[in-house]
C-alpha positions as CSV (number, residue, x, y, z in Angstrom):
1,X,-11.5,0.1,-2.3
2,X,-9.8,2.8,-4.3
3,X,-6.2,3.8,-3.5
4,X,-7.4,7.1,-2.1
5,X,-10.4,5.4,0.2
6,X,-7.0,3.2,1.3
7,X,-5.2,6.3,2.4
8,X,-8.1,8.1,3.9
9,X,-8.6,5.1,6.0
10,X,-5.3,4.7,7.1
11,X,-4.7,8.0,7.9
12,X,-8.4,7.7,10.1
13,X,-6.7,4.8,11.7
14,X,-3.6,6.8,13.0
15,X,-1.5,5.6,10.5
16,X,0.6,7.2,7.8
17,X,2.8,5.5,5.5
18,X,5.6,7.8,4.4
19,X,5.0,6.7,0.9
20,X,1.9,8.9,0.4
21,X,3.5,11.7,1.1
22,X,3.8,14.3,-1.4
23,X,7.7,14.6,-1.2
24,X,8.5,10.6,-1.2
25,X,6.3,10.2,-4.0
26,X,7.7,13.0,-5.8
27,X,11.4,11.4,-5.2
28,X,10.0,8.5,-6.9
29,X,8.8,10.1,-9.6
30,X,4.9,8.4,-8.2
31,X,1.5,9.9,-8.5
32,X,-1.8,8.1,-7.0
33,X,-3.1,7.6,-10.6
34,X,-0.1,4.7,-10.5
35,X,-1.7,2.9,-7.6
36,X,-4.0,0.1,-7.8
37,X,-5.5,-1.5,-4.5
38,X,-7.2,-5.0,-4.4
39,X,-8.5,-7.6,-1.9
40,X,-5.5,-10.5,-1.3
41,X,-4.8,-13.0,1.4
42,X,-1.1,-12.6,2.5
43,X,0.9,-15.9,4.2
44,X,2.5,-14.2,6.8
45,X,4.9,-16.4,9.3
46,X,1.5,-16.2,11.7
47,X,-0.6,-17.6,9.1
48,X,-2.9,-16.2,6.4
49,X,-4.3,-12.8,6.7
50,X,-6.5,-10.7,4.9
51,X,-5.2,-7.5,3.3
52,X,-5.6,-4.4,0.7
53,X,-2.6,-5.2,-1.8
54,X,-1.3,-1.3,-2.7
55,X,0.2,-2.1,-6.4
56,X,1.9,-0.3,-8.6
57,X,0.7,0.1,-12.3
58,X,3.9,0.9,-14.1
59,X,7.5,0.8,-13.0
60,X,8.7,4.2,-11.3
61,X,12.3,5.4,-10.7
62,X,14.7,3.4,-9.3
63,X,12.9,0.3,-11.0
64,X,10.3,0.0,-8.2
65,X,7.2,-1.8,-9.0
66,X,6.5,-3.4,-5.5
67,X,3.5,-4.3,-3.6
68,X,2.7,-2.9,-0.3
69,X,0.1,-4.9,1.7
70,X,-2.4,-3.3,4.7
71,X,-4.5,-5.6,7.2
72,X,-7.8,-5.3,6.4
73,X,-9.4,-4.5,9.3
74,X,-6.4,-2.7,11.5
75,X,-4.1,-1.2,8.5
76,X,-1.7,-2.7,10.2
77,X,1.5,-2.7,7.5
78,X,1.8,-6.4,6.5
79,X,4.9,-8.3,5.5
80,X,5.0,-11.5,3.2
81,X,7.1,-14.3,4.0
């Protein structure tokens, strides 16, 4: 999955994360040709659960250069313990 399949599918799903918008990203000094999306298995305090890891390539302003995590089958936003 690409990083634009990832938002096409979560904005299909009802759901969109206020970092793909154009003005956020533009705060942030962020473009979609920074993202990378991959397959991961996040520990969550429930337990293991699969996920599309959103990653950053290179560090934006502010020093940001986190990871934001999606459940695989209800892009759900996921949180790591």
């Amino acid at each position: 999955m690409t990083p634009s399949e990832l938002k096409c599918a979560l904005a299909a799903a009802g759901r969109n994360p206020h970092f793909f918008s154009r003005k956020t990203m533009a705060f942030f000094g962020d473009t979609m040709a920074n993202f990378g999306c991959r397959s991961a298995i996040v520990t969550t305090k429930d337990g293991p659960v699969p996920a599309w890891e959103l990653w950053r390539k290179r560090t934006v302003k502010h020093g940001l250069q986190t990871s934001h995590f999606f459940h695989k089958v209800t892009f759900d936003t996921v949180r790591p313990v």
